[in-house]
N, C-alpha and C positions, 0 to 999 in steps of 0.2 A: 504494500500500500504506500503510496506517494506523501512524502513529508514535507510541510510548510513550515518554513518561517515566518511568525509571527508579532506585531508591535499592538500591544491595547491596555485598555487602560479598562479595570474591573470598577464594579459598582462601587468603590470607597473612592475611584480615580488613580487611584495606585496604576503607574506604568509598569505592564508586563513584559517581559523579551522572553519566549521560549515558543517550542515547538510543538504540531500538530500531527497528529495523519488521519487523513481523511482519501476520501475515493477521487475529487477534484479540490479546484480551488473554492468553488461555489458552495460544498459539501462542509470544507475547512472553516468558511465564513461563518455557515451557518450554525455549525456548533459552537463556533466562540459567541456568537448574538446569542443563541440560549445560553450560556454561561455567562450570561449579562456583561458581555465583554462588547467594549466601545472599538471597534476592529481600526488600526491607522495605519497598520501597513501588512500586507502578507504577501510570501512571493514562495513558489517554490524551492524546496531545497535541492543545492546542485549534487548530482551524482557525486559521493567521494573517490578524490584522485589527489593523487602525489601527496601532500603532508598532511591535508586533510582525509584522505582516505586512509594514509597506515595510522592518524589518533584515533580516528575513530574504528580501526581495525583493533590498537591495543586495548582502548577504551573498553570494546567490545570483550577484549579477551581479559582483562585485569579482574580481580576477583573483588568483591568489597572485604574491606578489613571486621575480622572479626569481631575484636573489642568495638571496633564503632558501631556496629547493629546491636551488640551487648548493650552497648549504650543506649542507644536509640529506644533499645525493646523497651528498659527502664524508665527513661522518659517519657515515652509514649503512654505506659500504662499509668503513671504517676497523674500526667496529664488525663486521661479519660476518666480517674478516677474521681481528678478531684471537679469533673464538671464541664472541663473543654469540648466546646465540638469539636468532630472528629478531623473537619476540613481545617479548619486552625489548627490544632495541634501537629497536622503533619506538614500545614504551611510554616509553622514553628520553627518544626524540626525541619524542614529539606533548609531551613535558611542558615542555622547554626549548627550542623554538620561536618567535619571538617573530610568528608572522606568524598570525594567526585561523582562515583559512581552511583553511590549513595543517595547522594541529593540531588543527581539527575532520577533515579528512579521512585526517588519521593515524591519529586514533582509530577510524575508520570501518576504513579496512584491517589497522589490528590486529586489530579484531573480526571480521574477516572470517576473518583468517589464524586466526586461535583458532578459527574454526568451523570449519576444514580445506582453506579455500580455496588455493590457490597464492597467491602474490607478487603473479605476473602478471595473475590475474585480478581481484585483489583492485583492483591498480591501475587497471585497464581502466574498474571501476564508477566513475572520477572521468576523464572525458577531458578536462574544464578545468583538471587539474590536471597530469595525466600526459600528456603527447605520445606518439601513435603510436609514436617513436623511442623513448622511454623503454621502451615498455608489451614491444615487439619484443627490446629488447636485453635484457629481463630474464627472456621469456622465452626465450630462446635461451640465457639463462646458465644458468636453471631445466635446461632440457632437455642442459646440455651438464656440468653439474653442476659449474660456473665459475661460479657468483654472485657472487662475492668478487672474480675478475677482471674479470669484466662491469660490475660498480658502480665497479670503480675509472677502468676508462676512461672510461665513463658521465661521473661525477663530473668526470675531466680534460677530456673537450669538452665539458660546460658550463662548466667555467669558463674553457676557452679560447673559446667562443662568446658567450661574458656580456661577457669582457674586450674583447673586438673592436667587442660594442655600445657596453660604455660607453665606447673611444674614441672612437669616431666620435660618440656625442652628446656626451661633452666638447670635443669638438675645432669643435664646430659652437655650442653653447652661447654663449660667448664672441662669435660677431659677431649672431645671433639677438639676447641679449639689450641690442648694441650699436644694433641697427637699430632694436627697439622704446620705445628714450630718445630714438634723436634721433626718429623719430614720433612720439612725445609729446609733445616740446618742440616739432616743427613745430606740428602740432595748435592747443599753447595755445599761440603767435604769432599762427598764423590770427585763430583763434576770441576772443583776448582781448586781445592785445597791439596787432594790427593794425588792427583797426578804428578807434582814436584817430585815427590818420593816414589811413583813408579817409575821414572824415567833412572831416580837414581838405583833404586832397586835390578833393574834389568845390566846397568851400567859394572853393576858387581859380578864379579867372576864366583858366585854365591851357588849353595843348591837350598833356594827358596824353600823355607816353610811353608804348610798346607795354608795359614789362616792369611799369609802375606800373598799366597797364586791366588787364594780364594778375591782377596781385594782385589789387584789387581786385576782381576779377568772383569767383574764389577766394577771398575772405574773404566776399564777400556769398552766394555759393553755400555756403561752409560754416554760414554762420549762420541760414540760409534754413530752416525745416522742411520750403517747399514742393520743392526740391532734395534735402535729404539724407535724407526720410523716402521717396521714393521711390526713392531710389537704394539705400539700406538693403536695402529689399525684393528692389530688384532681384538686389542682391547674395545676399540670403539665397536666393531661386527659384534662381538661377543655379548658386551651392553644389551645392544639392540635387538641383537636374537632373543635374549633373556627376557625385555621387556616385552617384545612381541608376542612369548610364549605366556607371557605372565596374563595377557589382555584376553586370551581363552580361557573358556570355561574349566579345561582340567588345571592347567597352567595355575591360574586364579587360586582355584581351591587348593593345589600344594604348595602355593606360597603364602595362603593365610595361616594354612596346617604349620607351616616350619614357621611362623612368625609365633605361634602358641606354644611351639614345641622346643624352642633354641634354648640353649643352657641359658640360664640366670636372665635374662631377658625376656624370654618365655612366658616366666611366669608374672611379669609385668604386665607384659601384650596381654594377658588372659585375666588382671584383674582388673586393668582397664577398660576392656572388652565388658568385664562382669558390672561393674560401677556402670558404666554407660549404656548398658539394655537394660540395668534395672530402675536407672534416672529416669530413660527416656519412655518404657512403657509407665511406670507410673505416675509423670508428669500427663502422657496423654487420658490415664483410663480417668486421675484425679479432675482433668478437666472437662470431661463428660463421653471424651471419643468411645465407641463401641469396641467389644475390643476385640475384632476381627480387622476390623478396620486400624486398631492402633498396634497391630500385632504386625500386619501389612507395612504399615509405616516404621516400625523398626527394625524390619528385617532391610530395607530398602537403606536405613540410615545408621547399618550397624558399621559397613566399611570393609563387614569382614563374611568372608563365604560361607565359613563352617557355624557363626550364629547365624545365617540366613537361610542354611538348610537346617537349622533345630527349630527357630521360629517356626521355615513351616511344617516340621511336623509339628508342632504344640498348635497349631492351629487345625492341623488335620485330627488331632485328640479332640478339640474344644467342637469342632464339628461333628463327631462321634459319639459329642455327649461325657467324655473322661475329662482328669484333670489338664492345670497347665504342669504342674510338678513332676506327674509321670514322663515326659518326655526331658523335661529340662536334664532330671536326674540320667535318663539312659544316654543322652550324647556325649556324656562324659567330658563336658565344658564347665556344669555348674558342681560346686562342690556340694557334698551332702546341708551343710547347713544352711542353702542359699534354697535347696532343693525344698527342707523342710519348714522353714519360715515363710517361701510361697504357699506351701501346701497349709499352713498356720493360716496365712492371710487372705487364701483361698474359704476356706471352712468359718473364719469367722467376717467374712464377707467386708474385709478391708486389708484388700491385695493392695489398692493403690500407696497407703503410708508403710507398709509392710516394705514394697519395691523401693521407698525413700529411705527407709532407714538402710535395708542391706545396701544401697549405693552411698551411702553416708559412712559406711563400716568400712567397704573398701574402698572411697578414696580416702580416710585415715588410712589402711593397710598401703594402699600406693605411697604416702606422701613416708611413709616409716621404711619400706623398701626401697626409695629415691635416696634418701639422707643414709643408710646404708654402703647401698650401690656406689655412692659417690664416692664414701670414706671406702672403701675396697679397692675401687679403679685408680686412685690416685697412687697406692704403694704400689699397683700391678703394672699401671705405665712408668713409675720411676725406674721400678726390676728392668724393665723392658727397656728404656733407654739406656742405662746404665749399662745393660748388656753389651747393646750395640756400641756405644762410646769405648768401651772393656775391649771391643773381637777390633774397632779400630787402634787403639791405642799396642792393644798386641801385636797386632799385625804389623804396623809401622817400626817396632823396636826391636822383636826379635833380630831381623835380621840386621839390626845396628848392633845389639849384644853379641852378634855373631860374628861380626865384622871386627867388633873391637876385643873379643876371646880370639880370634886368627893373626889380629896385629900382636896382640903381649905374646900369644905362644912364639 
């Protein structure tokens, strides 16, 4: 559909500058006159090309920033709650936003809602911006006429699911950016420091040590373009295959499996996994969604294949007339006491605070595994460096103690 640029000035006389789409220009006019919009100039918008077509190519492809929709959700309901209409509060918010894409899509579902649309649809026409879970809970608040309730729980699981990410990438940050100094400094040893002493090492009428050939072959292979330009490659094909293999359905499923399965990190991926299906079904059952339908939604938002094949068997039980517990327990993903406090909050007909607390248990058990993890990986990268500095500094000296045990003999 064809996009106009727009100049009018709304019923307060407030000058607007933004955009329309409509089927012509006559189409475009007349939706702004019903929007009691005083029309002063409108022209079609030109096909994007050259620097305007790759912004709005990134534009298109940039994601909105998390904490600022955290934000947002917060405000939003704070405002609905305390009485704002709805076309105001999101005129509010698209103006005091600090994120682009943000406040271009705010203003999109303002306009939409002023043309008579619901909330919930309004949102829908942005799925990179709004998650399934958002689009669900707001409908459900629409239809339960709890908006005000709905945005507020909303608002509290993303920011308790915002907080749980950025622990775990600051808790991981910290030795990442430890490992990529010391491969830097290996790197320029190899490449720039080392080779002085293999030139002198070769220069010796010597019969080289294993850990001094072992360097040397390692510095001349790093400096080699016929070595590292192939290997490069290789690496880049190898990437790409992996990713490629990963984007299939079996692929997929044996890379979730070894993301639940890998030593010590394993069982991180699997309590965060567990924290985040039990937030997020019972933020939605809390907010009225049915829960076939909120069952649907979190298999879709779980991220991960082996909870979205349990999901839907626990939805194939719940159609059958059985529990949600009996299945949760057979996939061998939830633990027995996650197993049995659904089956608790099942029976006494409040699964929804039941799902809140166990996701409140283990993201305490994450954030006590993080601050662990952390103090473990710091002595196991120093061992590790220390090694490597150890096989170099051996390596360079033996054959000087060799040389200088041959002069005194």
């Amino acid at each position: 559909m064809p996009t106009f640029v727009y100049e009018a000035r709304d019923a307060t006389g407030q000058l607007r500058k933004d955009t329309i789409e409509a089927a012509n220009l006559r189409a475009a006019t007349q939706r702004l006159q019903e929007q009691r919009m005083t029309v002063i100039q409108i022209k079609a918008k030109a096909a994007g090309a050259g620097a305007d077509g790759l912004a709005g190519l990134l534009s298109r492809m940039k994601k909105v920033d998390e904490q600022a929709l955290t934000v947002f959700s917060r405000q939003f309901a704070t405002m609905i709650n305390a009485g704002l209409a709805m076309v105001r509060c999101l005129d509010i918010l698209s103006e005091q936003t600090e994120d682009k894409k943000l406040r271009e899509t705010l203003i999109q579902v303002r306009r939409d809602v002023e043309g008579g649309s619901t909330l919930s649809n309004s949102l829908a026409k942005h799925p990179t911006v709004f998650s399934m879970l958002y689009i669900s809970m707001v409908k459900a608040g629409e239809m339960g006429g709890v908006l005000d309730e709905v945005l507020e729980r909303l608002a509290g699981f993303m920011e308790k699911d915002f907080a749980l990410k950025k622990k775990v990438k600051s808790a991981l940050t910290y030795p990442v950016v430890i490992l990529l100094m010391a491969s830097g400094i290996v790197f320029f040893l190899v490449t720039y420091i080392l080779p002085t002493f293999v030139a002198l090492f070769e220069g010796m009428s010597l019969a080289l040590p294993l850990p001094t050939q072992i360097l040397i072959a390692v510095t001349k292979g790093a400096r080699n373009p016929a070595v590292m330009i192939p290997l490069v490659i290789l690496m880049c094909v190898g990437g790409f295959m992996v990713g490629q293999y990963i984007k299939t359905p079996a692929g997929r499923k044996q890379y979730d499996m070894m993301k639940l399965n890998i030593p010590v990190f394993g069982l991180l991926n699997r309590k965060v996994a567990i924290s985040r299906f039990c937030r997020t079904l019972g933020t939605l059952l809390s907010s009225g969604v049915p829960i076939m339908q909120a069952l649907e939604i979190v298999g879709r938002a779980s991220g991960n294949e082996i909870i979205a094949m349990t999901v839907t068997k626990v939805r194939e039980s719940i159609r059958e007339g059985e529990s949600i517990a009996s299945p949760l327990g057979a996939s061998g993903m939830f633990p027995p006491m996650v197993t049995q406090m659904v089956a608790v909050g099942e029976e006494t007909g409040n699964l929804d605070a039941m799902l809140s607390k166990i996701a409140d248990f283990y993201d305490t058990e994450v954030e006590y595994m993080l601050a662990s993890l952390t103090s473990m990986l710091e002595p196991i990268m120093i061992v590790g460096m220390g090694g490597i500095v150890g096989f170099i500094v051996i390596s360079v000296f033996l054959p000087l103690y060799q040389l200088i045990g041959n002069i005194g003999g």
